[in-house]
C-alpha positions as CSV (number, residue, x, y, z in Angstrom):
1,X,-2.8,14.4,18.8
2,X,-3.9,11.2,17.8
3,X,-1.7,8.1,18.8
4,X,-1.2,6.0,15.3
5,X,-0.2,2.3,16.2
6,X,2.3,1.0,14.0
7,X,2.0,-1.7,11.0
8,X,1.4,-4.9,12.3
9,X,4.8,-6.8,11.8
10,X,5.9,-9.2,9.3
11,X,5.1,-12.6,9.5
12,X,7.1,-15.5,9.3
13,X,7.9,-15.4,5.9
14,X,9.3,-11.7,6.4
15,X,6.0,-10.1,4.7
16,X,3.5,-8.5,6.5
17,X,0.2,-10.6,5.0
18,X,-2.4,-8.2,2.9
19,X,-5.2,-9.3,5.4
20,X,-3.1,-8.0,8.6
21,X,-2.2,-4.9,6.6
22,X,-5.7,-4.6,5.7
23,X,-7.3,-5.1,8.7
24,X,-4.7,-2.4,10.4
25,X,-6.1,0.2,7.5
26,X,-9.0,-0.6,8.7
27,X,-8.6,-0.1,11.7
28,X,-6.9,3.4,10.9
29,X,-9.7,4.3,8.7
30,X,-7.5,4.1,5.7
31,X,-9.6,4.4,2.4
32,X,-9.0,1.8,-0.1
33,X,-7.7,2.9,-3.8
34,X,-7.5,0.3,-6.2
35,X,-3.4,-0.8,-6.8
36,X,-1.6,-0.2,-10.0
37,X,-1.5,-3.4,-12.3
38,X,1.8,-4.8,-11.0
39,X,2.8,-8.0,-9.1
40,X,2.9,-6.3,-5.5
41,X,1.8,-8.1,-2.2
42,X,-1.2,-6.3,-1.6
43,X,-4.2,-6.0,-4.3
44,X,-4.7,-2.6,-2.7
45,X,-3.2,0.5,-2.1
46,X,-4.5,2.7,1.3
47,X,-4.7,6.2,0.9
48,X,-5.9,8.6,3.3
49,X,-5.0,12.6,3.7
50,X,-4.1,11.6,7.5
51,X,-1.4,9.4,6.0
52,X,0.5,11.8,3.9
53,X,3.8,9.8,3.6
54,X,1.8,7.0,2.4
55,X,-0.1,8.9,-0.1
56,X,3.3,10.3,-1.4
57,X,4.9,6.8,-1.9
58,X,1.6,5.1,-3.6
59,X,1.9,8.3,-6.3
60,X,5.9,7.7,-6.3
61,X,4.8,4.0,-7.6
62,X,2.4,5.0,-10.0
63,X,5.0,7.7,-11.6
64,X,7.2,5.1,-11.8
65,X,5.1,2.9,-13.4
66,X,4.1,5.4,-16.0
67,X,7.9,6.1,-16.7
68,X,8.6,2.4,-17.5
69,X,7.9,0.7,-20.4
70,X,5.6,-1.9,-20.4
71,X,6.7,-5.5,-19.9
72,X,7.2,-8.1,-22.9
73,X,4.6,-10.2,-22.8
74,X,1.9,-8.6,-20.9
């Protein structure tokens, strides 16, 4: 079984930065799905079937999008 390193950890603002996060999917071999049109710290959203818990919570976001109504003013 293949030992997965965790995220890198957050920096000192409390976020973990979109270029570490990136550079760990990277690293991971993480494919890179474009990110739902909402203010959210990374302009990207990893996907990968070896990731399945990720996969689940990007398509728990973009249900939960859908289910919204759209902002006023957008």
């Amino acid at each position: 079984m293949a030992h997965k390193s965790a995220l890198p950890g957050p920096s000192a603002s409390g976020c973990i930065t979109e270029k570490a996060f990136s550079q760990w999917a990277s690293a991971h071999g993480l494919s890179i799905c474009q990110g739902p049109p909402h203010p959210s710290p990374f302009t990207h959203i990893y996907a990968t079937p070896n990731y399945p818990n990720l996969v689940k919570r990007v398509e728990d976001v973009r249900t939960n999008l859908r289910s919204k109504p759209a902002p006023v003013g957008s």
